[in-house]
C-alpha positions in Angstrom: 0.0 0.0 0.0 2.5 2.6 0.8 4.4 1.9 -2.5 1.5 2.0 -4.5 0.8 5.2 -2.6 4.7 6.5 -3.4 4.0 5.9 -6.7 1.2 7.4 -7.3 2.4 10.8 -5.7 5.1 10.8 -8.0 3.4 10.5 -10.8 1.0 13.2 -9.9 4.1 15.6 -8.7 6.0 14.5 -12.4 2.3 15.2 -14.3 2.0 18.9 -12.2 5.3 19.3 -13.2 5.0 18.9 -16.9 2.1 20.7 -17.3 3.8 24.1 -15.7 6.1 23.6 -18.2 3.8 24.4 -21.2 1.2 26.5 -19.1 0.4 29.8 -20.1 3.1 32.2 -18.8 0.6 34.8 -17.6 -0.4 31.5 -15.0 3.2 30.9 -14.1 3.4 35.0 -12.9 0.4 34.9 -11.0 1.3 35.7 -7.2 -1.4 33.7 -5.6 0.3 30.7 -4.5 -2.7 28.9 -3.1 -2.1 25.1 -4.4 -5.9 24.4 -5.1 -5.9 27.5 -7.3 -2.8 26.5 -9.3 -4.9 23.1 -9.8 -7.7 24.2 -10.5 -6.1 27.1 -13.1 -4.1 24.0 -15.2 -7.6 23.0 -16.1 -7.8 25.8 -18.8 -5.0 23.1 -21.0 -7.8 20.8 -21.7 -9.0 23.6 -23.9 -5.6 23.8 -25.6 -6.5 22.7 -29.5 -4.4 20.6 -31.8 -3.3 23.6 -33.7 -1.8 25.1 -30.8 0.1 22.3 -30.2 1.4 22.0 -33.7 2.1 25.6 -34.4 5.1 25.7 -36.7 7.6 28.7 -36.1 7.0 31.2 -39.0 9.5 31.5 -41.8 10.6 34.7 -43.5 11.5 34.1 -47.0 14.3 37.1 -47.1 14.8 38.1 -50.8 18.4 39.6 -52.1 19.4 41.2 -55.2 21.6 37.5 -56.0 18.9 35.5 -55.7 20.5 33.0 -53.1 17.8 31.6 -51.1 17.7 32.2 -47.7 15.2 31.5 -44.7 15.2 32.2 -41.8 13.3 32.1 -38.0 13.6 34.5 -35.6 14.0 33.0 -32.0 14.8 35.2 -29.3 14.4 32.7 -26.7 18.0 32.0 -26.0 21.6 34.4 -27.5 22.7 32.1 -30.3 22.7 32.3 -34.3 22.6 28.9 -36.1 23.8 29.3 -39.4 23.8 26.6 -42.5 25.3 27.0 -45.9 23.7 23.9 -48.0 25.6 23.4 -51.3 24.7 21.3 -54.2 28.0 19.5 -53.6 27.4 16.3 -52.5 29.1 13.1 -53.4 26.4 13.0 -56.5 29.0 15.6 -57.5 32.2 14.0 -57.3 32.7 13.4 -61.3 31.9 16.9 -62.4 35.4 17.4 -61.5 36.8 14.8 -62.9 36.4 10.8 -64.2 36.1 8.4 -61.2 37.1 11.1 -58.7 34.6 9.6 -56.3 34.8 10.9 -52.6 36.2 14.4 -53.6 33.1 16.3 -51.9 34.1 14.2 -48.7 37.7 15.0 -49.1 37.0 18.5 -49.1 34.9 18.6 -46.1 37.1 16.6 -43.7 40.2 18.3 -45.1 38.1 22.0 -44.5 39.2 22.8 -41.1 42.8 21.5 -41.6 44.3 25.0 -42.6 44.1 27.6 -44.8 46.7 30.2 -46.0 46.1 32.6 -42.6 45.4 30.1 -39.9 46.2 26.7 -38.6 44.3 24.0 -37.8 45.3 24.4 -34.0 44.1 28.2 -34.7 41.3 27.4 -36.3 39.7 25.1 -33.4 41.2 27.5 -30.8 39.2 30.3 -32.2 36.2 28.2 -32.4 36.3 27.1 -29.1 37.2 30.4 -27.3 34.1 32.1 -29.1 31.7 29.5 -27.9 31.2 28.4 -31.2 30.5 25.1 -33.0 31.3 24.5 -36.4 31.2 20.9 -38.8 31.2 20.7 -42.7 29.8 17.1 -44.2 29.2 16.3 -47.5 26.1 13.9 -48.1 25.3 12.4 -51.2 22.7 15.1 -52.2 24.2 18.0 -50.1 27.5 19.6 -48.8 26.4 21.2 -45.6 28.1 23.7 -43.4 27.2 24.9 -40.1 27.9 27.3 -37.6 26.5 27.9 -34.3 27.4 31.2 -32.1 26.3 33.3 -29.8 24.5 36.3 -30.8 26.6 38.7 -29.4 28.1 41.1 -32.4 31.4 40.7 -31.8 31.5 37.1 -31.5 29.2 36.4 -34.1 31.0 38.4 -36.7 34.5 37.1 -35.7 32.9 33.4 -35.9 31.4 33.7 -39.4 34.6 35.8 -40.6 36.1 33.0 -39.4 34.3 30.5 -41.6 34.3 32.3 -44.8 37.8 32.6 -44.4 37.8 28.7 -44.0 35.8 28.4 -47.1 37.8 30.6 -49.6 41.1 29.7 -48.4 41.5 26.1 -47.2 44.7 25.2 -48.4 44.1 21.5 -48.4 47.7 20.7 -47.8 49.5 17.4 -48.9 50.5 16.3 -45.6 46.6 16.2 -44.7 45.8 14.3 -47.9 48.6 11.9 -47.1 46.7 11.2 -43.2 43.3 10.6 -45.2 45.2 8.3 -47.4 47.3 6.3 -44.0 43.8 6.1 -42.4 41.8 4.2 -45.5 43.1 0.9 -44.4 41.5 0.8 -41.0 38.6 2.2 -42.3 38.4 -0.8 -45.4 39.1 -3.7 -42.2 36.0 -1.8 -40.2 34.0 -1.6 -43.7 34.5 -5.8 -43.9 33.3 -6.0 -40.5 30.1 -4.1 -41.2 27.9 -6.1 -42.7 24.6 -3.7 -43.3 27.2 -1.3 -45.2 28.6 -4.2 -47.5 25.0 -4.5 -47.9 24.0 -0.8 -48.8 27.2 -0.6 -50.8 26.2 -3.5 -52.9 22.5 -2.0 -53.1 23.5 1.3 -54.4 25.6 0.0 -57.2 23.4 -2.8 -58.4 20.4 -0.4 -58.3 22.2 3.0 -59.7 24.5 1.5 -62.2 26.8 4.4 -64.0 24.7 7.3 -61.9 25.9 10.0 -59.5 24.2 8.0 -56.2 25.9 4.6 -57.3 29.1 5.1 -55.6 29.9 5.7 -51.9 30.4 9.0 -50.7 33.9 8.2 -49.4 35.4 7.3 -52.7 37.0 4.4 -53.0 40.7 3.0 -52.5 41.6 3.9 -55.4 39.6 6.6 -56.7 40.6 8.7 -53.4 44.4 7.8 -54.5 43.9 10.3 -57.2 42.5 13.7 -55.3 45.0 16.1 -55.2 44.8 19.7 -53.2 44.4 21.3 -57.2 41.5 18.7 -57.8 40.0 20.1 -54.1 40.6 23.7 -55.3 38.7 23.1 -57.9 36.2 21.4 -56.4 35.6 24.5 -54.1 35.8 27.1 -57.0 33.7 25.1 -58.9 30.8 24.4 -56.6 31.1 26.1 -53.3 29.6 29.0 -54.9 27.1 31.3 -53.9 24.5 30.3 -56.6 25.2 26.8 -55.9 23.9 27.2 -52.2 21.3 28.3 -49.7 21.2 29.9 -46.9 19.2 28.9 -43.5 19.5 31.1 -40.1 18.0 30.9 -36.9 18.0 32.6 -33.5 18.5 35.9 -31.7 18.0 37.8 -34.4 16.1 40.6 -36.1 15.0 40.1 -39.6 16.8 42.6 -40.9 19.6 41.7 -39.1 19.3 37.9 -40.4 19.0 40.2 -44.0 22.3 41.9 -43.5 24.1 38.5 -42.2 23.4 36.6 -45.5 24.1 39.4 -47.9 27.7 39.4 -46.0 27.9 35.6 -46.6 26.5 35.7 -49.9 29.2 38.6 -50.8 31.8 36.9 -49.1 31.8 34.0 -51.7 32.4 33.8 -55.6 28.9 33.8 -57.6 30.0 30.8 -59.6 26.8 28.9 -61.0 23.9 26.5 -59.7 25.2 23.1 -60.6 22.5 20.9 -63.7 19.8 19.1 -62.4 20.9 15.1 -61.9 19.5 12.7 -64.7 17.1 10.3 -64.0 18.4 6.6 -62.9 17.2 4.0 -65.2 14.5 0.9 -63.0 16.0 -2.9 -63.7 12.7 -5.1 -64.3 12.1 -8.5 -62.5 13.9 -9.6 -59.0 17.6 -9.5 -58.7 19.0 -12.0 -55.3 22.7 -11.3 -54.5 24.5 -12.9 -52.0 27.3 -11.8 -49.8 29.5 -14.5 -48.1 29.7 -13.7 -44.3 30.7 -15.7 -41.5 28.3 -15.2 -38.8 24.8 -17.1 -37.1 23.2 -14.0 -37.9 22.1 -13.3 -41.6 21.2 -9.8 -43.1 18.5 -9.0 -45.6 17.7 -6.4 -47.7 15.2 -5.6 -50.5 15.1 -2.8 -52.6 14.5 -0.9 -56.0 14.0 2.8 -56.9 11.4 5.2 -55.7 10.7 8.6 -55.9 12.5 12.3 -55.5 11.7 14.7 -53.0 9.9 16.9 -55.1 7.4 13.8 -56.3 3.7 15.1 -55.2 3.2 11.6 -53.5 6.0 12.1 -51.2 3.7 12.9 -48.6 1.6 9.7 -49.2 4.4 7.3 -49.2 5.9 8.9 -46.1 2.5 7.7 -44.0 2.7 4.3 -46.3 6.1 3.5 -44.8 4.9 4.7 -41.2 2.3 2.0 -42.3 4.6 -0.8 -43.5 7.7 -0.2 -41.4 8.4 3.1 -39.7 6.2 3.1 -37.1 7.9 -0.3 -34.4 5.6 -2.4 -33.3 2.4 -0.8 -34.9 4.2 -1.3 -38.3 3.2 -4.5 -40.6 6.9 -5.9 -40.9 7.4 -5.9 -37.1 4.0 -7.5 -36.6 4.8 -10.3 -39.1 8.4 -10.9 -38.4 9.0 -10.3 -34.7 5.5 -10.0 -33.1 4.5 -13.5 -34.9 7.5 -15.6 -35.7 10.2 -14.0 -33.4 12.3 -14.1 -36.5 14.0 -10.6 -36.1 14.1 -8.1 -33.1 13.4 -5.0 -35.6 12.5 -5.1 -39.2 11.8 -1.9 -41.1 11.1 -0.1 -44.3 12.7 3.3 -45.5 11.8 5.7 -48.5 15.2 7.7 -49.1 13.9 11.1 -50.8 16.5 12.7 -52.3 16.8 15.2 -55.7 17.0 12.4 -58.1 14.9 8.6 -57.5 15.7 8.0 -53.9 15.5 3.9 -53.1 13.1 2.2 -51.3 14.1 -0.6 -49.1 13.3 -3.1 -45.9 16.0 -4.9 -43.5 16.0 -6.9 -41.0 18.9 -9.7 -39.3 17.4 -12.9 -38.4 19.2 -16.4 -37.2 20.8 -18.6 -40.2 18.2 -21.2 -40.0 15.0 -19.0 -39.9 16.1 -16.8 -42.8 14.1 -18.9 -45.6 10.9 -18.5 -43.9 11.8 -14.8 -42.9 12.8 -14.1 -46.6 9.2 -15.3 -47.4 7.2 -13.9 -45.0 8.6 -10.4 -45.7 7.9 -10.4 -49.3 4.6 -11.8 -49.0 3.8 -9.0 -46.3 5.4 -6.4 -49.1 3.1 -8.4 -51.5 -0.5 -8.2 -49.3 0.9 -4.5 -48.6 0.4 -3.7 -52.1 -2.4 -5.5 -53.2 -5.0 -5.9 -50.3 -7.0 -2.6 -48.9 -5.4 -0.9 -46.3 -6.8 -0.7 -42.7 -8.4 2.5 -42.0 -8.0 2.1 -38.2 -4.1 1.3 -38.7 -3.4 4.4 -41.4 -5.4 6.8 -38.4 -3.5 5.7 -35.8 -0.1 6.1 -37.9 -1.4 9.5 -39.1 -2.0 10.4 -35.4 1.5 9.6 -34.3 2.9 10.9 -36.7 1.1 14.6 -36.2 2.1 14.1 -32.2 5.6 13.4 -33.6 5.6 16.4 -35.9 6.3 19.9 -33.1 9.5 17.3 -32.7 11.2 18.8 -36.1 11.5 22.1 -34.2 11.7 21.7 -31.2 15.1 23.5 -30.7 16.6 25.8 -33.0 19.2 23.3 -34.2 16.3 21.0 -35.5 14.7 24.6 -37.0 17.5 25.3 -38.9 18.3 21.7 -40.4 14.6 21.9 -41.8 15.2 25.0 -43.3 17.9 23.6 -45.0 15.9 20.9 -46.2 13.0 23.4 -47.5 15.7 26.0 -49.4 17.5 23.0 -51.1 14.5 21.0 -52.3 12.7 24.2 -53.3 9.9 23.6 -51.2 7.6 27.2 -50.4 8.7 28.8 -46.5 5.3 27.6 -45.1 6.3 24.2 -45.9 6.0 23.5 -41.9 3.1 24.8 -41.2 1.4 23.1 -44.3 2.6 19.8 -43.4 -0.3 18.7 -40.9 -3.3 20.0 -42.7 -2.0 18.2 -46.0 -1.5 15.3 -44.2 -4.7 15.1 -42.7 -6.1 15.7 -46.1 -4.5 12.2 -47.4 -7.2 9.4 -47.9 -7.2 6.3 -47.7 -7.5 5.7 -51.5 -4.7 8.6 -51.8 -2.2 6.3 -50.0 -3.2 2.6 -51.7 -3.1 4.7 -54.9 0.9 5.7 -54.1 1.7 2.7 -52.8 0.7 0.5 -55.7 2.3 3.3 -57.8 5.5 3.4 -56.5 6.7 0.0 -54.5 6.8 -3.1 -56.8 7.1 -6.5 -54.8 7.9 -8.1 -58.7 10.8 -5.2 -59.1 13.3 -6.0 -56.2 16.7 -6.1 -55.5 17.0 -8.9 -52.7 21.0 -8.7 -51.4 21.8 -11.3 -48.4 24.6 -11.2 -46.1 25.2 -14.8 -44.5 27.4 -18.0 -44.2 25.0 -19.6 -46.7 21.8 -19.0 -49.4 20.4 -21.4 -51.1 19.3 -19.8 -54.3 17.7 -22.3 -56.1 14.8 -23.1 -52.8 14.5 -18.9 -52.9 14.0 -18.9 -56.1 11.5 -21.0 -55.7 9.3 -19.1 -52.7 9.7 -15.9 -54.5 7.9 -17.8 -57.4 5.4 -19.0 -55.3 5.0 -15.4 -53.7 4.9 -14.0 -56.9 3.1 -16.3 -59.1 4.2 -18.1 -62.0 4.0 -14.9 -64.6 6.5 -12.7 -62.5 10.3 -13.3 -64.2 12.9 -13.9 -61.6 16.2 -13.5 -62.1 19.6 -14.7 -60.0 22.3 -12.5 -59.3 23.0 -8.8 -61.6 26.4 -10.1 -63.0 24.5 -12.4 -65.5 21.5 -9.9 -66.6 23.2 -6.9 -68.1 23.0 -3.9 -65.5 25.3 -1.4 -66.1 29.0 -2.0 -65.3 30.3 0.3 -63.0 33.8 1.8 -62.5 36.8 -0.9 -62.3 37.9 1.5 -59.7 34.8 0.4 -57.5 35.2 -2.5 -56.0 37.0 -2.0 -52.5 35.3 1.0 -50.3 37.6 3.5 -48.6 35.3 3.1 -45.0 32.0 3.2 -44.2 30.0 6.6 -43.3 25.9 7.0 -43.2 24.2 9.2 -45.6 21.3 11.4 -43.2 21.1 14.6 -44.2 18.6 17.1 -42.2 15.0 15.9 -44.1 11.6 17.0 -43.4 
């Protein structure tokens, strides 16, 4: 009795608690301190509406005689700028400099902060770190991104972003640097063998992307990064860490005009250049594709893929609650419930769109045990299958729509996650209200909008199937992916026998491994 009675008073203290936390602030300064009043006064959040709750900060839109996007929310809440350059520099990139110079964009941004012709490395993070300041460069396959955060004072903040245009325009990137990169690829290629899910996405990007931009990894290869030089990096930065090749998001303790004069001094800070040319279109492989990858281990990784869509596809927003639906969601999702819920084959399986500016992939995963990945292979495709074909259950696409609106005020809830979505909405051209749009257009979303996307865009007769274990036994997989299938669908063993396109001889050995999640909406 007294435990129950412990617990229950501290989850009444924890519930008071949280509620003060998001009460109106004219109740928080009320000087009657009577506790029955304060009660009685957090009543009035039951009248709190949904909209309330989801009320995305506003965006300006600031215009500028260059045309460089820029967006930016003001947030006077705390002294600190975020800043984010976003340049169409990703890996995606990495030929328009040169033949097979694959992992130049992520040359460039780990080589950045090594020096430039004014400052050290040891300067440059000693600066850094005495202004208070945080600052990373990345490159992702779509994006090269570079950030700053700051403190809003003037004096800091213009020292910090002097700071990084300086780093920008100047970095030298030095041979001795370039030689560490290359004395380091080694360890990274005995951690890449070790890795079984990135042999896996490796093997999944070139089978599915041929000779495109997105088929190599964004670290280059052994031997392609062999042949960056600092003149090839140079280039790379003249070429496309320009201003019309970027956009511009800033949030924080600032006034817009001030967040007007900011970007006009970034935007003049760097060389116009010219926007980099849209990516072509990959080209889809037909029928299903099983590759296997020997590894020794009880545990067996599977993957299926094929293409899907871009960001800007208008079903983006219906596939994104189709994936909630299928696999996104844990235990609510269809993959968990038939895999782990049902069968205990797998502790997690799950299903991904990847929206990027060309076709993005669509794929599932899971590990299971050795002797349970037959049955596991089966079961997922014929959940992908039913997926596709049967009606979808109202009641489960509500109560994924619901969670995901509750998960929604999450994408801004700090001014870091603020300023990574407006980097999001300036590259993919989406409009500044982009935010506050999003739950009213998803609640608009039908149930016959979402079957008619999903039978659209995923293909169960289309897939790449790539397996990671001590064994496979093609031929009996084969054979339940006919069954699943039916005996019209073609099926096809392994891509070296049906003609995809060959890639680069320079591709086969990864330098390491490194994840591609750029800030997405």
């Amino acid at each position: 009795m007294k435990k129950s009675l412990f617990i229950i008073m501290t989850v009444s203290l924890f519930s008071v608690s949280v509620f003060a936390d998001v009460a109106d602030q004219d109740l928080l300064e009320q000087d009657d301190s009577s506790p029955l009043k304060s009660i009685a006064q957090l009543s009035s959040l039951k009248h709190i509406s949904k909209k309330q709750t989801e009320q995305a900060p506003y965006v300006h839109d600031l215009k500028n005689a260059e045309q460089v996007r820029t967006l930016f929310v003001e947030s006077q809440a705390l002294p600190i700028v975020d800043i984010q350059l976003t340049f169409n520099a990703g890996s995606a990139r990495d030929e328009n400099i040169g033949k097979g110079l694959f992992g130049i964009a992520n040359m460039a941004a780990n080589l950045m902060t090594e020096g430039t012709e004014k400052y050290t490395a040891a300067q440059i993070a000693n600066t850094f770190e005495q202004l208070g300041a945080q600052f990373s460069v990345k490159a992702y396959r779509d994006m090269f991104v570079v950030r700053l955060r700051v403190m809003s004072d003037p004096q800091k903040l213009n020292t910090a972003v002097d700071l990084m245009l300086d780093i920008l325009n100047h970095a030298t990137f030095s041979t001795s640097s370039l030689n560490l990169v290359y004395s380091n690829t080694q360890v990274g290629q005995r951690q890449l063998q070790e890795n079984p899910n990135r042999l896996i996405d490796i093997r999944l990007y070139r089978t599915l992307y041929g000779t495109h931009p997105y088929a190599e990894p964004i670290t280059g290869t052994n031997a392609s990064i062999r042949k960056i030089t600092p003149a090839l990096l140079k280039q790379f930065r003249e070429q496309l860490l320009v201003a019309q090749n970027m956009n511009i998001a800033l949030t924080g303790q600032l006034s817009p005009q001030q967040a007007n004069d900011l970007s006009l001094k970034i935007i003049q800070s760097l060389p116009q250049g010219q926007r980099a040319m849209p990516l072509a279109a990959p080209k889809p492989q037909g029928g299903i594709n099983i590759q296997h990858i020997p590894y020794q281990s009880t545990q067996a990784y599977v993957t299926f893929g094929h293409l899907g869509i871009s960001r800007n596809d208008p079903d983006q927003l219906a596939l994104e609650l189709a994936n909630q639906m299928l696999g996104g969601s844990g235990f609510n999702s269809l993959l968990m419930k038939e895999l782990r819920v049902k069968r205990g084959y797998t502790y997690g399986a799950y299903s991904a769109f990847n929206f990027t500016q060309s076709n993005g992939i669509f794929s599932l995963n899971y590990s299971t045990k050795q002797d349970q990945l037959m049955q596991s292979i089966h079961v997922a495709h014929q959940t992908l299958i039913n997926f596709v074909k049967q009606p979808l259950d109202q009641k489960q696409l509500e109560e994924t729509r619901s969670g995901m609106l509750r998960a929604f005020p999450m994408t801004y809830s700090s001014n870091a996650n603020i300023n990574a979505q407006l980097g999001s909405i300036g590259f993919y051209g989406l409009t500044a209200d982009y935010l506050s749009k999003y739950p009213e257009q998803l609640r608009k979303l039908t149930v016959q909008d979402v079957q008619k996307a999903i039978r659209k865009h995923i293909h169960p007769e289309n897939l790449t199937l790539i397996v990671a274990s001590e064994k496979l036994d093609k031929e009996q997989l084969l054979q339940d992916l006919k069954e699943n299938l039916g005996p019209t669908q073609p099926v096809q063993i392994d891509s070296d026998a049906i003609g995809l396109p060959t890639p680069s001889q320079d591709n086969v050995s990864p330098s390491h491994s490194q994840t591609d999640t750029p800030a997405s909406i």
